[in-house]
C-alpha positions as CSV (number, residue, x, y, z in Angstrom):
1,X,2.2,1.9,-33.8
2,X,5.0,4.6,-33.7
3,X,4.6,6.1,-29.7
4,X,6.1,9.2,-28.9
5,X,7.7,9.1,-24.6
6,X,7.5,12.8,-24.3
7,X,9.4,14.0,-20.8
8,X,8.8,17.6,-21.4
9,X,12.2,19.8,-20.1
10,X,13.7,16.8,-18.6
11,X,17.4,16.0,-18.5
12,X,17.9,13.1,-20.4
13,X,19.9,11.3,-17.4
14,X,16.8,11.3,-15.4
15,X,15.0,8.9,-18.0
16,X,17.2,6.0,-17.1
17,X,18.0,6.8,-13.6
18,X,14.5,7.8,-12.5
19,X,12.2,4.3,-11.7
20,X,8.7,5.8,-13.0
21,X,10.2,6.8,-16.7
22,X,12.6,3.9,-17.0
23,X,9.5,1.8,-16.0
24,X,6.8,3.2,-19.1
25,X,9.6,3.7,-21.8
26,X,10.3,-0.4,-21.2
27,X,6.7,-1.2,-20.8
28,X,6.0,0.9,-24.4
29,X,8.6,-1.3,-26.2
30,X,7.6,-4.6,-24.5
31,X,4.0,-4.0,-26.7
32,X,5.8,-4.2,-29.6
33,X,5.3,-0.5,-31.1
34,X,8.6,2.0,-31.8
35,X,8.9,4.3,-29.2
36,X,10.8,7.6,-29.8
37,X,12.2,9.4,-26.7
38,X,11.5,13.2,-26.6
39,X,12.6,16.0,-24.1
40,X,11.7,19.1,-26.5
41,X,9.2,19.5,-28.6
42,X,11.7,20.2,-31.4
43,X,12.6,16.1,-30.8
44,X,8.7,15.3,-31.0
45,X,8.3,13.2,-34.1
46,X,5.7,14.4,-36.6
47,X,4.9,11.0,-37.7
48,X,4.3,9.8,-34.4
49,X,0.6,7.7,-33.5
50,X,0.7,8.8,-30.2
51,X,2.2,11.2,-27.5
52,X,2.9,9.5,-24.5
53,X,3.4,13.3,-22.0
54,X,4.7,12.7,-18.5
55,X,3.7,15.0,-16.0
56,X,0.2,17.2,-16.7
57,X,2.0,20.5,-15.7
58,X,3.3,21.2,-18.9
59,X,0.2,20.6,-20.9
60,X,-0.8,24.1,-21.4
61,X,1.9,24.3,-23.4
62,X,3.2,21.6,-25.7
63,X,-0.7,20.2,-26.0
64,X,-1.7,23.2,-28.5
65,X,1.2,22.3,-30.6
66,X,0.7,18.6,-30.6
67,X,-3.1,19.0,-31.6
68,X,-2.3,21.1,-34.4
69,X,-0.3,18.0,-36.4
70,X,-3.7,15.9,-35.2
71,X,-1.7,13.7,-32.7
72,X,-4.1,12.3,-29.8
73,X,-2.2,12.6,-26.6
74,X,-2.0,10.4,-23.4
75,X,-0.8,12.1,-20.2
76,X,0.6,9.9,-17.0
77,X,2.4,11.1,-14.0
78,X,2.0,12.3,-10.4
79,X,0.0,16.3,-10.3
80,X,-0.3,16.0,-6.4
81,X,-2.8,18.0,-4.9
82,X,-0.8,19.2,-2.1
83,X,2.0,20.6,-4.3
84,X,-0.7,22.5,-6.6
85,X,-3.0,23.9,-3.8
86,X,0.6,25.4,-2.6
87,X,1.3,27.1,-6.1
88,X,0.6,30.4,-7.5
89,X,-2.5,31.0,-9.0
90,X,-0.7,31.1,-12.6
91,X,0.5,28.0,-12.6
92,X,-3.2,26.7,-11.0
93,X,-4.8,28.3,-14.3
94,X,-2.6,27.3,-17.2
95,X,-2.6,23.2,-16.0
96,X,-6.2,23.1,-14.9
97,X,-6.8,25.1,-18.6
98,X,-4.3,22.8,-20.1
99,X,-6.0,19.5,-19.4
100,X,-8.4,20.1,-22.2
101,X,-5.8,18.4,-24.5
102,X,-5.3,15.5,-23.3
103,X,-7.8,12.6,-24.4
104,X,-6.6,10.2,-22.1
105,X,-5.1,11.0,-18.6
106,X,-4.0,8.3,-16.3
107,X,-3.7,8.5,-13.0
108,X,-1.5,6.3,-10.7
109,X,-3.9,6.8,-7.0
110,X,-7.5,6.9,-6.0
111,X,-6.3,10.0,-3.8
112,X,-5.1,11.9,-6.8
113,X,-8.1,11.1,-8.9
114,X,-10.5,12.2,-5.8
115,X,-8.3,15.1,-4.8
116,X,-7.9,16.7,-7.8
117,X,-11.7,16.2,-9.1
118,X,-12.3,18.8,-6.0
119,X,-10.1,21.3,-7.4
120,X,-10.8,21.3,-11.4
121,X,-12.9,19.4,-13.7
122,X,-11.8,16.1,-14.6
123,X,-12.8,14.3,-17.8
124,X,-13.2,10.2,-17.6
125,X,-10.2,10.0,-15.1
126,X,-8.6,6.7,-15.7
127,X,-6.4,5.1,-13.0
128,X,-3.7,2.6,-13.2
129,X,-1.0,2.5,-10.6
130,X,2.8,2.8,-10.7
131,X,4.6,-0.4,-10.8
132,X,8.0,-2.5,-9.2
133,X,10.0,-3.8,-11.5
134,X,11.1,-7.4,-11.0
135,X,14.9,-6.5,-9.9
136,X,13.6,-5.4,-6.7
137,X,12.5,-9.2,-4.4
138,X,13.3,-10.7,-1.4
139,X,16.7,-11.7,-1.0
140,X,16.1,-15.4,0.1
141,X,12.6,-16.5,0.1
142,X,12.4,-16.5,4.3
143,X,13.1,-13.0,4.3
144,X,15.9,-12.8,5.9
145,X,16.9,-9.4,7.2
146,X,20.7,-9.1,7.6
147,X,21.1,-5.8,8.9
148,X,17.7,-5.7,11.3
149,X,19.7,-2.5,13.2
150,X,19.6,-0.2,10.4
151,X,16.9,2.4,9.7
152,X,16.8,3.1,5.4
153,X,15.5,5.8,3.3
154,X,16.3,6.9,-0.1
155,X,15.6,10.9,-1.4
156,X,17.3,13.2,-2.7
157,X,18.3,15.8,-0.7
158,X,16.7,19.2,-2.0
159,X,15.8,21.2,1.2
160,X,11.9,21.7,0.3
161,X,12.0,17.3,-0.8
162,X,13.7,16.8,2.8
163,X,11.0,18.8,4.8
164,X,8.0,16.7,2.3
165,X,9.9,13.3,3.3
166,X,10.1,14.6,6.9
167,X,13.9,13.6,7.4
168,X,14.7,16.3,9.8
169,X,11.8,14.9,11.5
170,X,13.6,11.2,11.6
171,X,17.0,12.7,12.3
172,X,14.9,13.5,15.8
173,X,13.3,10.3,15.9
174,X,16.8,8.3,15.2
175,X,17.9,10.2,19.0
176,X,15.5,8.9,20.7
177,X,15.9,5.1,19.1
178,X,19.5,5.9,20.2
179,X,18.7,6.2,24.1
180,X,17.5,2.6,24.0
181,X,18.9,1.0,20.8
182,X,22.5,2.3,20.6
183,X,23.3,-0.2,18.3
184,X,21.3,1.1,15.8
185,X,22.1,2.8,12.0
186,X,20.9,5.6,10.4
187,X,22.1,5.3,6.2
188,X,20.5,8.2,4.3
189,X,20.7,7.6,0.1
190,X,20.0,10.5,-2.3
191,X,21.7,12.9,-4.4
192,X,22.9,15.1,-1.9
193,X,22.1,18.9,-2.2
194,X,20.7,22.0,-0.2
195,X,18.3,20.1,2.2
196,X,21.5,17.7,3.6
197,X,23.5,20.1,5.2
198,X,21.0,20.9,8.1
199,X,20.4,17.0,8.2
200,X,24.2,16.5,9.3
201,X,24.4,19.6,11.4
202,X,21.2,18.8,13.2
203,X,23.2,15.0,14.0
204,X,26.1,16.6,14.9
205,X,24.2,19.0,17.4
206,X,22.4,16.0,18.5
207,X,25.5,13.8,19.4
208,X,24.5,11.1,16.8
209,X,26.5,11.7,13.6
210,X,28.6,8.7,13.8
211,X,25.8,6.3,13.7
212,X,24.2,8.4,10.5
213,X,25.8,7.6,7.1
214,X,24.7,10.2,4.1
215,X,25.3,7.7,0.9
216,X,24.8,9.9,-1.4
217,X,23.7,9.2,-4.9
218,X,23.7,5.0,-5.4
219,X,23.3,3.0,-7.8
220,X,19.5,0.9,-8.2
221,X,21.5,-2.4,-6.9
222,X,23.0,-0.5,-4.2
223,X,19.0,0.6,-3.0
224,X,18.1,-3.0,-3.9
225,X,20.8,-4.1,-1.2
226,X,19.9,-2.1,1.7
227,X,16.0,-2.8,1.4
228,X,16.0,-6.5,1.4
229,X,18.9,-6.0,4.6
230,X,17.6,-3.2,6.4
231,X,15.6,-3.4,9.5
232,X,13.1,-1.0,8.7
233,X,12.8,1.6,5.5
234,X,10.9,4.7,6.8
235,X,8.9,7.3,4.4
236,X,6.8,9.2,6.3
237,X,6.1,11.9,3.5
238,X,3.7,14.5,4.3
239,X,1.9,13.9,0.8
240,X,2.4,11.4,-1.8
241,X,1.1,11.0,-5.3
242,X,1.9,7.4,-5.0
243,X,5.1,6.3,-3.0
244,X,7.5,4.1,-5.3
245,X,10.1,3.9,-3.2
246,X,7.9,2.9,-0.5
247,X,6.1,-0.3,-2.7
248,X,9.9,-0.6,-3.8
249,X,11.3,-1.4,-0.4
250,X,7.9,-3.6,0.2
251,X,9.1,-6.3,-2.7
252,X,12.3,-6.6,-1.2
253,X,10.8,-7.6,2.0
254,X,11.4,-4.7,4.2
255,X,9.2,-3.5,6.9
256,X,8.0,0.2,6.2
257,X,7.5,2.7,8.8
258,X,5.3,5.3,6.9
259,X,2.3,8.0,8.0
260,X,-1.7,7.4,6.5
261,X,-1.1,10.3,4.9
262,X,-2.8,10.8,0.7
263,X,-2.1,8.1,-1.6
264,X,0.2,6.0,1.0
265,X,-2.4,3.5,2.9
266,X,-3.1,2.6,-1.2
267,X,0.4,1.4,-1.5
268,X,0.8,-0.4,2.0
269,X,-2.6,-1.3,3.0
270,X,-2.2,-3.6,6.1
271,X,1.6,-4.2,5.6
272,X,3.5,-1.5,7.5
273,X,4.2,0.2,10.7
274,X,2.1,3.8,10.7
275,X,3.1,6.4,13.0
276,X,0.2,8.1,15.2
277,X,1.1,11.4,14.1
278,X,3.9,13.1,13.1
279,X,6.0,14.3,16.0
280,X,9.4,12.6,16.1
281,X,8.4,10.7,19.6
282,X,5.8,8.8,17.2
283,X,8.3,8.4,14.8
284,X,10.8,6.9,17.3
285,X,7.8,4.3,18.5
286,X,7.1,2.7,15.1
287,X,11.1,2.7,14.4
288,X,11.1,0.7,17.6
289,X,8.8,-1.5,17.0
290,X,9.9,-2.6,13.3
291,X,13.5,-2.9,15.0
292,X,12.5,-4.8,18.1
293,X,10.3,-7.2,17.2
294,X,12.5,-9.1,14.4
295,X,10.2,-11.6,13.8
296,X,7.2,-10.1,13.5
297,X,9.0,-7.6,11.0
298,X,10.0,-10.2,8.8
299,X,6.7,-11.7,8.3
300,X,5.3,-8.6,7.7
301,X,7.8,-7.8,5.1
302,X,6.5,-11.0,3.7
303,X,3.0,-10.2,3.6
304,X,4.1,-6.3,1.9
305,X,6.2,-8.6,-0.4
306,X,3.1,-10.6,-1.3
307,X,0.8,-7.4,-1.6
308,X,3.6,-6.1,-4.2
309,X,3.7,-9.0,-6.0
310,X,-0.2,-9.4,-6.6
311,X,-1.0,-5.5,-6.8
312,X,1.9,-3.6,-8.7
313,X,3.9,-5.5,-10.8
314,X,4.9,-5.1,-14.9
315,X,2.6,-6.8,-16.2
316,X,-0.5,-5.4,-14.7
317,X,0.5,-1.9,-16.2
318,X,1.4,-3.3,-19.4
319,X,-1.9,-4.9,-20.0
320,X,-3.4,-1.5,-19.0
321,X,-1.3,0.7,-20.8
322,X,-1.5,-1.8,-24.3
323,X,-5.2,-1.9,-24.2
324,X,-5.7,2.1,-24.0
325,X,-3.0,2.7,-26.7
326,X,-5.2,0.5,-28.6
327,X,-8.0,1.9,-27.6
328,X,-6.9,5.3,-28.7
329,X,-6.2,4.4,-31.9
330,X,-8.6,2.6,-33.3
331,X,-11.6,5.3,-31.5
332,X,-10.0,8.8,-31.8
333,X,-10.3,11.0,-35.1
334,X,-7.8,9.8,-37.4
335,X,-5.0,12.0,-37.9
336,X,-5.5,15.7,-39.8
337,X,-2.9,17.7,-40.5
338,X,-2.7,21.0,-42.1
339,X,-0.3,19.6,-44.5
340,X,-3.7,16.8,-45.2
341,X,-6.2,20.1,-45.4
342,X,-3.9,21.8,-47.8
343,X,-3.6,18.5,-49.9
344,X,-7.2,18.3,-49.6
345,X,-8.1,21.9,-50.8
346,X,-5.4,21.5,-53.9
């Protein structure tokens, strides 16, 4: 079967360096069919099987082409509710019109698939959760955490990513873990852009910029490092599609502070330290807790580890993912393209 990945408009970089594409594009060639990566339509094979779209937002317009050389498509991705209540009423129309052309879309949370059937019509939703890939385990098998002071979080740094992530919110929490843990580290990772200047100016205003270390940009084994070490990863987004990063620290053992917030309790169930509410005197609570309470911490890491390892691993997308492709191809019209109808006619 020839698949076509299609990443619609986006740079090619981000297909290796981004988790969620790296993680389908390996999955696609571990079932044994050739997989051609697209960014354009111009790079879309004509002879492919099946297109493989990332991300429903841009269905409107590249699924009216793809039906008309009679190739069944398959959409994936995150279309968060949140993000697309917020957007204009354009953009609302063309992707709830555009997901007429899909005939398969996959979802990776309940809370999108519930959410989203409240705002347009969905057909035969089909759900099948991101996944972590192996790389990212414990570091011994007794969880040890060697740097139980430090508070982690990885994001990149775009102001309006910052304020979903809440970081200014944790740069406020992290002063008040300061007042009774002043051995305690912030280290923020993320390609650094217009969101991370207020972050250091709002440390510096708040006396605590020594003890908070902006990474920037790191490599995976770098991230891989700092979960199974840190004390405590926090992500308390505001909404989440799904929460890789969060399931990500989880395999490498690390106790997540996080909010109940959409599709999060999916990812963490019983495994992690939730914040009441928002403020950052919540925040600084849970933070507390994971920190102070080494022990318990570890064992919970354990038990997130565990809940990783049975829930969201390779090979339960793979099987998903190999079964539909079949499924698609064997039960959708075959293939009829106008070059076929004018072959036909002659």
């Amino acid at each position: 079967m020839h698949i076509a990945f299609l990443a619609y408009r986006v740079a090619r970089d981000r297909l290796t360096s981004t988790e969620f594409y790296r993680q389908d594009i390996e999955i696609l060639k571990s079932l044994g069919h050739r997989v051609t990566v697209a960014t354009s339509l111009r790079e879309l094979p004509r002879d492919a099987d099946i297109v493989f779209l990332w991300w429903w937002n841009w269905l409107w317009l590249v699924g009216p082409v793809i039906k008309m050389r009679g190739t069944p498509i398959c959409v994936t991705g995150s279309l968060e509710p949140d993000i697309y209540e917020q957007r204009s009423w354009v953009y609302r129309f063309l992707v709830r019109n555009g997901m007429r052309f899909a005939d398969r879309s996959v979802f990776v949370s309940r809370y999108m698939i519930e959410r989203l059937s409240e705002l347009m019509p969905l057909k035969d939703p089909l759900l099948c959760p991101h996944i972590v890939m192996d790389e990212y385990r414990l570091a011994t098998p007794q969880n040890t955490r060697t740097e139980q002071s430090v508070i982690f979080n990885v994001a990149w740094k775009k102001l309006r990513n910052t304020h979903r992530k809440m970081l200014p919110e944790l740069i406020e929490a992290f002063a008040i873990v300061q007042q009774t843990r002043p051995d305690s580290r912030l280290v923020l990772a993320g390609e650094p852009m217009d969101g991370e200047g207020p972050l250091r100016r709002r440390a510096e205003e708040l006396g605590i910029a020594n003890q908070v270390e902006f990474l920037g940009k790191i490599s995976k084994e770098e991230k891989i490092s700092w979960m199974q070490r840190c004390g405590a990863y926090y992500q308390c987004s505001r909404h989440e599609g799904f929460g890789l990063a969060i399931a990500e620290a989880m395999a490498c053992g690390a106790p997540v502070v996080v909010n109940r917030k959409t599709a999060i309790p999916e990812v963490v169930g019983p495994h992690g330290y939730y914040v009441q509410n928002e403020s950052p005197e919540s925040i600084a609570l849970s933070l507390l807790e994971a920190l102070d309470n080494a022990e318990d911490s570890r064992e919970l890491g354990l038990l997130a580890s565990r809940r990783i390892d049975s829930e969201f691993r390779f090979e339960r997308r793979q099987k998903f993912l190999g079964e539909l492709l079949d499924n698609m191809l064997s039960t959708l019209p075959k293939r009829n393209t106008r070059r076929e109808w004018s072959a036909d006619a002659a």
